[in-house]
KOLZA-680751 format. One record per residue (C-alpha): residue in one letter; residue number from 1; x, y, z. Coordinates in nm, 2 decimals. Each point is the difference from the previous one (the first is absolute). Layout:
N
<r rest="a" nr="NUM" u="X" v="Y" w="Z"/>
...
This chain:
117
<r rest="x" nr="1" u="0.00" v="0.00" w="0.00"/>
<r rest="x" nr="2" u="0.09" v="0.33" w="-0.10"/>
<r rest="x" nr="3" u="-0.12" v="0.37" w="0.12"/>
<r rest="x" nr="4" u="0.05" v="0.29" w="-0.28"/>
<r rest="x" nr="5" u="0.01" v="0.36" w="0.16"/>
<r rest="x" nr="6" u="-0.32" v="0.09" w="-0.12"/>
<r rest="x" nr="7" u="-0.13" v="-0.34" w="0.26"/>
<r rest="x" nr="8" u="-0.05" v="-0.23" w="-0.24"/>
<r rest="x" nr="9" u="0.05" v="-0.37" w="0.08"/>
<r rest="x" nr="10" u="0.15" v="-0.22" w="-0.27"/>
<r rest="x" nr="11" u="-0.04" v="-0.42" w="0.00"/>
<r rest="x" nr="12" u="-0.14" v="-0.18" w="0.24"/>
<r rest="x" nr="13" u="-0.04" v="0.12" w="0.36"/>
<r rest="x" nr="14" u="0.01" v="-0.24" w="0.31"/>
<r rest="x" nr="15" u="-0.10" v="-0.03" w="0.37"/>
<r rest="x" nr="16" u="0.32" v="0.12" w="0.11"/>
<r rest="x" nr="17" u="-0.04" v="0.29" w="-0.21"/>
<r rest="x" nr="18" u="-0.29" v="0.16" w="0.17"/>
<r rest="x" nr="19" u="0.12" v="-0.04" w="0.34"/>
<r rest="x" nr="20" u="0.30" v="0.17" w="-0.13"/>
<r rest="x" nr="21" u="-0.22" v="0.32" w="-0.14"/>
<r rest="x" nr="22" u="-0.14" v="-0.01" w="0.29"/>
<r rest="x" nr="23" u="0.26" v="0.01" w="0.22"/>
<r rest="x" nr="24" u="0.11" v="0.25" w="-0.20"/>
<r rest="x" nr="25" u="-0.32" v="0.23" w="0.02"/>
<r rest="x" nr="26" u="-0.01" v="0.02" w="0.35"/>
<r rest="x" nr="27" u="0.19" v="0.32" w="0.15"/>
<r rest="x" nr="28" u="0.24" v="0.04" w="0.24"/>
<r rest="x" nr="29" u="-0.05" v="0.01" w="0.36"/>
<r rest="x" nr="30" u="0.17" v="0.20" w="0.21"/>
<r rest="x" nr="31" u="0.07" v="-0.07" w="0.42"/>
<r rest="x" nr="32" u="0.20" v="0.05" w="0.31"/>
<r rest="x" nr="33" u="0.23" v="-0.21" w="0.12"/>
<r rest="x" nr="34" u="0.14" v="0.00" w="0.39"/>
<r rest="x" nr="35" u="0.31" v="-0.21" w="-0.03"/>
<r rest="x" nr="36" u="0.22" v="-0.12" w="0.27"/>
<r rest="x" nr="37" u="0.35" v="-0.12" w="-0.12"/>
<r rest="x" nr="38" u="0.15" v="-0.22" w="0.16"/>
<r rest="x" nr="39" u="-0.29" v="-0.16" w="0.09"/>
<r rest="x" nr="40" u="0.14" v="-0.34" w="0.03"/>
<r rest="x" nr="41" u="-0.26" v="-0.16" w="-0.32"/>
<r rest="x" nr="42" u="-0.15" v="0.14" w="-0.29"/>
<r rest="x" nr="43" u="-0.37" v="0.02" w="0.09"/>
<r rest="x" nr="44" u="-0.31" v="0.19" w="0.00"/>
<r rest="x" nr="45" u="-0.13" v="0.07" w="0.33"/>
<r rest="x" nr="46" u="-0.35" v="0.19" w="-0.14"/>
<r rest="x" nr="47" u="-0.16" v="0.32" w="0.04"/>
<r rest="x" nr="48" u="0.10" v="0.26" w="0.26"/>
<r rest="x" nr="49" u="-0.23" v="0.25" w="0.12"/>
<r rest="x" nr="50" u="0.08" v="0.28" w="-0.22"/>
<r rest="x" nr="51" u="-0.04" v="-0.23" w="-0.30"/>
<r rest="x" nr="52" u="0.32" v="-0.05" w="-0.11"/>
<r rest="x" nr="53" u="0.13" v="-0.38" w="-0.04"/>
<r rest="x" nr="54" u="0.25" v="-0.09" w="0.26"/>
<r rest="x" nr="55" u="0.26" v="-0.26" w="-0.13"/>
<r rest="x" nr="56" u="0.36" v="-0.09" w="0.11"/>
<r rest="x" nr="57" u="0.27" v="-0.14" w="-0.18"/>
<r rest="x" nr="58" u="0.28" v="-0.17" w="0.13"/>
<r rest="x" nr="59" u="0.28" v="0.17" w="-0.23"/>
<r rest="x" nr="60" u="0.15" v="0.37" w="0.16"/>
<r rest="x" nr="61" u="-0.06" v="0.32" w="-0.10"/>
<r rest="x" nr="62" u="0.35" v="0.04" w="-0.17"/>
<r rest="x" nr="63" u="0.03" v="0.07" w="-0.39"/>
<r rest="x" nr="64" u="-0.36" v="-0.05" w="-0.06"/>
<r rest="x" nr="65" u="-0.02" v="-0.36" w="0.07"/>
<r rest="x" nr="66" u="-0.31" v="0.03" w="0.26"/>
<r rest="x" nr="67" u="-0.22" v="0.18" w="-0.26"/>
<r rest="x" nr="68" u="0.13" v="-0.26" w="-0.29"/>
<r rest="x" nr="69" u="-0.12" v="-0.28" w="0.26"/>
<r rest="x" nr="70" u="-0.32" v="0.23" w="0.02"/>
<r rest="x" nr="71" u="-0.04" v="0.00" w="-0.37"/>
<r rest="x" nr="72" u="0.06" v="-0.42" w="-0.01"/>
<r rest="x" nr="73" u="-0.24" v="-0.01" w="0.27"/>
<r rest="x" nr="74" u="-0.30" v="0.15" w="-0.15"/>
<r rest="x" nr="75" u="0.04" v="-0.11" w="-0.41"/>
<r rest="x" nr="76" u="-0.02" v="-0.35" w="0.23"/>
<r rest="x" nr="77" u="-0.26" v="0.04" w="0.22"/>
<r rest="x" nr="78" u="-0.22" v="0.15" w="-0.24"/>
<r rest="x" nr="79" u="0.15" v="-0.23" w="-0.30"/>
<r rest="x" nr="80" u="0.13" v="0.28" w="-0.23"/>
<r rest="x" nr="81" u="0.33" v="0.07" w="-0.18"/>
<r rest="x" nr="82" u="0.23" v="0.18" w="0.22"/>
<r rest="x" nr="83" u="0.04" v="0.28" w="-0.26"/>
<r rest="x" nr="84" u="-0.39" v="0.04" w="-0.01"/>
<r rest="x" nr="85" u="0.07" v="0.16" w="0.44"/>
<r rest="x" nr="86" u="0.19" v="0.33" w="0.00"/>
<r rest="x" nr="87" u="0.08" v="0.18" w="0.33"/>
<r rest="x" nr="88" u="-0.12" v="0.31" w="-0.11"/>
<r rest="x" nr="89" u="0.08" v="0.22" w="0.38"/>
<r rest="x" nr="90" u="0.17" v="-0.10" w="0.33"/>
<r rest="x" nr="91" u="0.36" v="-0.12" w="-0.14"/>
<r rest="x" nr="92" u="0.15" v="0.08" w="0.29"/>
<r rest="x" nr="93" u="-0.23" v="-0.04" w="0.24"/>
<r rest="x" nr="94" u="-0.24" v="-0.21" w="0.19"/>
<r rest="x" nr="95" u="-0.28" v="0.08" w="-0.17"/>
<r rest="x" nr="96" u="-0.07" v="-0.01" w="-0.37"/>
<r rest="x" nr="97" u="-0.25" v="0.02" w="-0.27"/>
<r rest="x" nr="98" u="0.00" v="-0.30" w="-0.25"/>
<r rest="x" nr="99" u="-0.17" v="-0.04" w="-0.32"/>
<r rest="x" nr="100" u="-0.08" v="-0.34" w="-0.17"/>
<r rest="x" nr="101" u="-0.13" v="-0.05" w="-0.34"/>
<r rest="x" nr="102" u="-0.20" v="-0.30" w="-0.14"/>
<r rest="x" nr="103" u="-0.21" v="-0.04" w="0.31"/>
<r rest="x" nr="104" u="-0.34" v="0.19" w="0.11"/>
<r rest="x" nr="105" u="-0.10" v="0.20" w="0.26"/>
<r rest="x" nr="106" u="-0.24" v="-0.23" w="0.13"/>
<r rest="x" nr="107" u="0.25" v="-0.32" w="-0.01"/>
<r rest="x" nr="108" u="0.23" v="0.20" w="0.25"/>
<r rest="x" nr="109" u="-0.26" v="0.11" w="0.23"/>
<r rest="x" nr="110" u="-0.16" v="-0.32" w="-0.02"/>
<r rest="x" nr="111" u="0.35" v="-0.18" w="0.09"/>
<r rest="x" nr="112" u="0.08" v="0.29" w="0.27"/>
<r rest="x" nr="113" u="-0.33" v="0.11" w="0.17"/>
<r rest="x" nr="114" u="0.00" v="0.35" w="0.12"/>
<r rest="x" nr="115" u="0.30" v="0.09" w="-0.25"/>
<r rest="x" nr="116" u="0.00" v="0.39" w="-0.15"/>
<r rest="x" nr="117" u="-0.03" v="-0.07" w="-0.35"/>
């Protein structure tokens, strides 16, 4: 299957095509994070009571490598690429705002009740 600019589809289309375009359709979805390096496991503890997701990772806070464990963290949890999660805020500290394409609105806050979506 092929799709011309103009959105066209050329030859035959399959299953795995549509769940593709719709993956694709859905916007992105944007979040806080709390993270706690150093947390001893990579995890997702839920919801805290401003909204924000609290998670922990076990890697430190040193060249970046507790927000990559972030990133690895959520494209698992919520079974996306990692390059479809961007830390879009919060670099450097412990709170940040993460964005995830390919996933809903309503699949996050249905996996995370009481999440800020």
């Amino acid at each position: 299957m092929a799709i011309l600019p103009n959105g066209t589809i050329i030859g035959s289309v399959t299953e795995s095509d549509f769940r593709f375009a719709d993956r694709m359709h859905r916007s992105e979805v944007r979040f806080g994070v709390r993270l706690t390096p150093r947390g001893g496991v990579d995890r997702v503890d839920g919801v805290n009571d401003e909204g924000a997701l609290q998670a922990r990772v076990a890697a430190p806070p040193v060249g970046g490598a507790a927000n990559t464990a972030l990133i690895r963290l959520l494209a698992d949890e919520l079974d996306v690429s990692r390059s479809a999660v961007r830390l879009v805020a919060g670099a450097s500290g412990r709170h940040k705002l993460v964005v995830v394409e390919g996933v809903s609105a309503e699949e996050i806050a249905a996996r995370w009740p009481g999440l800020k979506v």
